[in-house]
ZADREN-920174 format. One record per residue (C-alpha): x, y, z; residue in one letter. Coordinates in steps of 0.05 Angstrom, whole numbers, plus 5000, padded with zeros to 4 digits. Layout:
<rs>
XYZA ...
</rs>
This chain:
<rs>
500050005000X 502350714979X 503251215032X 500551945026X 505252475015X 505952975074X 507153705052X 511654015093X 510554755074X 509755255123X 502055395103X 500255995154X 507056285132X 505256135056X 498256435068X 501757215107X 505857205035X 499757194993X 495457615031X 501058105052X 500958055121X 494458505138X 493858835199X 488558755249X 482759125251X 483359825289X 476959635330X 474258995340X 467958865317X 461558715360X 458258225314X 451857735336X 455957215377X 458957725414X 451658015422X 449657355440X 454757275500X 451257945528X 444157685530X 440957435596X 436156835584X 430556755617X 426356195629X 419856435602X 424056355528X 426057185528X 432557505544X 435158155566X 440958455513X 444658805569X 450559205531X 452659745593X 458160115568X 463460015617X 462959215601X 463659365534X 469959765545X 472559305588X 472258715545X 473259025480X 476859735487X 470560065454X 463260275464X 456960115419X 457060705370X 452460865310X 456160375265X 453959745320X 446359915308X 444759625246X 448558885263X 443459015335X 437159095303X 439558425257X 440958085322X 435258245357X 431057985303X 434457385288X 435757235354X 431156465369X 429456885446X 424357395444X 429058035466X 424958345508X 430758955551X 435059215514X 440659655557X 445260105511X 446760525577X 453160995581X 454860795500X 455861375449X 450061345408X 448762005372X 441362235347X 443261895279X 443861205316X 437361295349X 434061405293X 435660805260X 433860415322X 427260815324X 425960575247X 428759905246X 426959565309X 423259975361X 416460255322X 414959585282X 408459305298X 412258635323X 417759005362X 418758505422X 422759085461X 418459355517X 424059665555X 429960085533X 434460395566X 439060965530X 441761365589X 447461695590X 449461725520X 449862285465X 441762435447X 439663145440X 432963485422X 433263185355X 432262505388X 426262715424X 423563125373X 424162415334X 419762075392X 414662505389X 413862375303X 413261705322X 409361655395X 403161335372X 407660745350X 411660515402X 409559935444X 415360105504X 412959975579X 419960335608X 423460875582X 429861095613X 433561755583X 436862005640X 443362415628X 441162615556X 442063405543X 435163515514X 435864255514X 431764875521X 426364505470X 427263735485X 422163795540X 416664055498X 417363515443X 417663025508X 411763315523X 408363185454X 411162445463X 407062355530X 400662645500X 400162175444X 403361585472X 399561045504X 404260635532X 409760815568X 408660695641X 415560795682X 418561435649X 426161805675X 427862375647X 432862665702X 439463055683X 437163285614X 437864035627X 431164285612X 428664935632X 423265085685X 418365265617X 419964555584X 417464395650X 412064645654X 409864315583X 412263555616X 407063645670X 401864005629X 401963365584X 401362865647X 394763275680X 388662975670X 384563645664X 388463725598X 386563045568X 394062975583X 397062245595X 394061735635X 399361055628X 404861415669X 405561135730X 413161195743X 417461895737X 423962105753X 424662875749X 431162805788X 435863435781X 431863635721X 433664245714X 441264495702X 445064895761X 449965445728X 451166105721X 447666295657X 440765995688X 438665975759X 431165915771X 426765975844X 426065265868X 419265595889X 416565475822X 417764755810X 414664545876X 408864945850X 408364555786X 409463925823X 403964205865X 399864155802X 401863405780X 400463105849X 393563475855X 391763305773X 393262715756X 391562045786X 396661435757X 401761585792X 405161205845X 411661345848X 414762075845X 423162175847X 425062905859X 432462825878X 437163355882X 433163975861X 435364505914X 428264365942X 428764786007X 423664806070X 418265276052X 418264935976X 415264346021X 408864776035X 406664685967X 408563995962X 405163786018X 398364175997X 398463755933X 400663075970X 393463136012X 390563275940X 392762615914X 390361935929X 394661465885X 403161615909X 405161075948X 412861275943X 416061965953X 423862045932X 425762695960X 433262505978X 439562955972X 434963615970X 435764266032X 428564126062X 430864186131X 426864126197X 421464586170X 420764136115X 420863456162X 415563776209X 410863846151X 412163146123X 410162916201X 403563376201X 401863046130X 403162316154X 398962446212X 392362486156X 394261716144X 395761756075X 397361236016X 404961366033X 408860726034X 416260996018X 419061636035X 426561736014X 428362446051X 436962256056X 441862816047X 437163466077X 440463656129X 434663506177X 437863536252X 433463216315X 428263776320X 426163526247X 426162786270X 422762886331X 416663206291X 417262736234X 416562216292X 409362556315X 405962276242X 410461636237X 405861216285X 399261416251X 401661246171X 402860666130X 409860796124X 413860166116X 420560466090X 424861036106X 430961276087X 434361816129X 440261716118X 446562266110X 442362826155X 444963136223X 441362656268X 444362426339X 442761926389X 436062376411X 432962406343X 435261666324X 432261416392X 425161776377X 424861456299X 426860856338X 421260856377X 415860946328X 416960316287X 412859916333X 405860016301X 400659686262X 405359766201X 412259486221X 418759826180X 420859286137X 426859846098X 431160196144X 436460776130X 440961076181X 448161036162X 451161706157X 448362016225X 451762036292X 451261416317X 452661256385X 452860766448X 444660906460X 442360886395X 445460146381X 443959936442X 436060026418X 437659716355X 441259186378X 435158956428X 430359126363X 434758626319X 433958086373X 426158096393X 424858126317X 422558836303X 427558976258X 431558446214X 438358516190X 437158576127X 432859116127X 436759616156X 443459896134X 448259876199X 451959326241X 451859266318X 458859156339X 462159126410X 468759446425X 471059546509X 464859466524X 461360026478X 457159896420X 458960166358X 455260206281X 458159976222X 456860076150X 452559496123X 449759476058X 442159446059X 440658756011X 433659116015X 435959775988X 438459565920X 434960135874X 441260605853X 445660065853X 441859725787X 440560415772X 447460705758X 449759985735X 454759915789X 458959325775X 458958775837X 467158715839X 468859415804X 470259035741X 467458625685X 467557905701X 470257465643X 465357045601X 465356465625X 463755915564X 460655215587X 465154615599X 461853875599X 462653525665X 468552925660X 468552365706X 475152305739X 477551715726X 478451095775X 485251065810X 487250295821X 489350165890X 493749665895X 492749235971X 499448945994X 
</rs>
């Protein structure tokens, strides 16, 4: 029998001459597989296409850019799992990209994406303007645009979006750097006594407006349009108002349109100057037993005279999480919120980390901790023991887990690797020998 011939050429080296050596690729592509190793499958047969920047960057030295929206709309498509999230969140997508994911993928009538989120990336009016042409098409439950410069006319083609879109039911449109008159349109379109929206039951209007020298505005008149959405419309339930210089006497006509509305069950006020003033009329309003079920009031400088008269409503509401965290409290105000959470209503969300927290205060906690009025993981500080005197720690609240989804906050700092899927091999029996 003949043997075969074995060519001994060099072929890759063979292969570099005819080709001329090419070099790679300045960026690397982000094709379908690679699309595919971002999606999260669930078990109801759809997937989430989660593409957060930072990942991206960290695995490929690049972010998705216009160029990347075409090969996404093919994937999502194609794709055997119905894509129901898609996250393009701190990318740099440009009004042209958005526009050909508006076209292509998100106003067909069998678009299986119900909720996008585009924060953080490079959209201008022109996007929005864009969204309104096409609001009577879109079939999105969540839309997320945070950090999006809209401009002095963004929010009045958002507004035109919420009037004639039927949809949308969780809506953020925080840090776009609208003006108080954009505003104004934004909650025109979500009152009922304007035939204005009536799906939205979610908004974030947190730091809405810019702080800077060209433009500063009287805080007065956005709590008096916010007077006007709480009292006019009735969908919805959950309000975030974070960081808009929101100062004690703004709370007056806040609170007037809280006891106007029936339907809020959760009040974001955090990181804003409200003060005692403003904390003695959240207690007077709490005392009415309202719908309240979360109030967020972090970061507003509210010392113990505040907490002692927030304390005064406390026992009469429905509260069941509270988040005072980073204010002036000591022992005295801590004690009297401390007090308060035994009730028909039981805290089940607590905040205090970031308050002066001593010896009497965990003392209380620590005896709340053991007869089961509070739980561990429901409240953000550790009981520790040092010479005899209790201390607090820092612990995360597993409970409290909102702004760390929201700012996609990686768990270790960094991306993790992809891990592919190796098939299980038997070891294999040793032989023992027996002397």
């Amino acid at each position: 029998m003949k043997k075969r011939r074995r060519c001994i050429c060099n072929t890759i080296k063979l292969l570099r001459q005819i080709t001329g050596e090419p070099k790679p690729l300045p960026t690397q592509e982000v094709n379908s597989t690679r699309f595919e190793l971002f999606t999260e499958r669930n078990s109801d047969r759809t997937a989430f296409l989660v593409l957060r920047g930072k990942d991206v960057h960290d695995r490929y030295n690049r972010r998705i850019t216009d160029e990347d929206i075409p090969a996404l709309c093919r994937h999502v498509k194609t794709s055997p799992r119905l894509i129901v999230k898609l996250d393009l969140s701190y990318n740099s997508i440009t009004d042209a990209g958005f526009l050909t994911l508006i076209k292509k993928l998100l106003i067909k009538g069998r678009s299986s994406i119900v909720h996008l989120d585009i924060m953080n990336n490079n959209l201008t009016e022109t996007s929005i303007l864009n969204l309104a042409k096409y609001a009577t098409l879109f079939r999105l439950k969540c839309l997320r645009l945070n950090g999006n410069d809209f401009g002095s006319r963004g929010g009045e083609y958002f507004a035109k979006f919420l009037k004639n879109n039927a949809s949308v039911e969780y809506c953020d449109i925080g840090e776009t750097n609208i003006t108080l008159t954009s505003l104004a349109h934004v909650i025109t379109a979500l009152r009922k006594d304007y035939d204005g929206n009536e799906t939205v039951k979610v908004i974030d209007l947190s730091r809405i407006v810019p702080l800077f020298n060209r433009y500063s505005y009287e805080t007065k008149w956005l709590a008096y349009h916010i007077e006007y959405l709480l009292e006019r419309n009735s969908t919805i339930t959950e309000l975030h108002l974070q960081k808009n210089q929101l100062i004690g006497h703004d709370m007056e006509y806040l609170v007037r349109g809280l006891r106007r509305n029936n339907t809020l069950i959760y009040l974001d006020l955090c990181y804003n100057r409200i003060g005692d003033y403003g904390a003695e009329l959240l207690g007077q309003y709490l005392k009415e037993n309202p719908q309240l079920i979360l109030l967020m009031i972090a970061g507003n400088g509210i010392n113990d005279t505040g907490a002692i008269a927030l304390t005064s409503g406390l026992p009469y509401s429905k509260i069941r999480a509270l988040d005072v965290a980073s204010n002036k409290l000591t022992d005295d105000g801590i004690i009297h919120l401390l007090h308060t959470i035994k009730k028909t209503f039981y805290l089940r969300f607590l905040n205090l980390w970031g308050n002066k927290i001593g010896h009497p205060s965990c003392e209380i906690i620590e005896r709340m901790l053991f007869s089961g009025a509070l739980s561990q993981h429901a409240i953000d500080v550790k009981v520790y023991e040092v010479d005899g005197v209790l201390h607090a720690a820092y612990y995360p609240n597993p409970s409290d887990r909102n702004k760390h989804f929201y700012y996609n906050e990686s768990e270790f700092g960094y991306a993790l690797p992809i891990l592919h899927i190796k098939r299980n091999v038997l070891p294999e029996k040793k032989t023992v020998t027996v002397n």
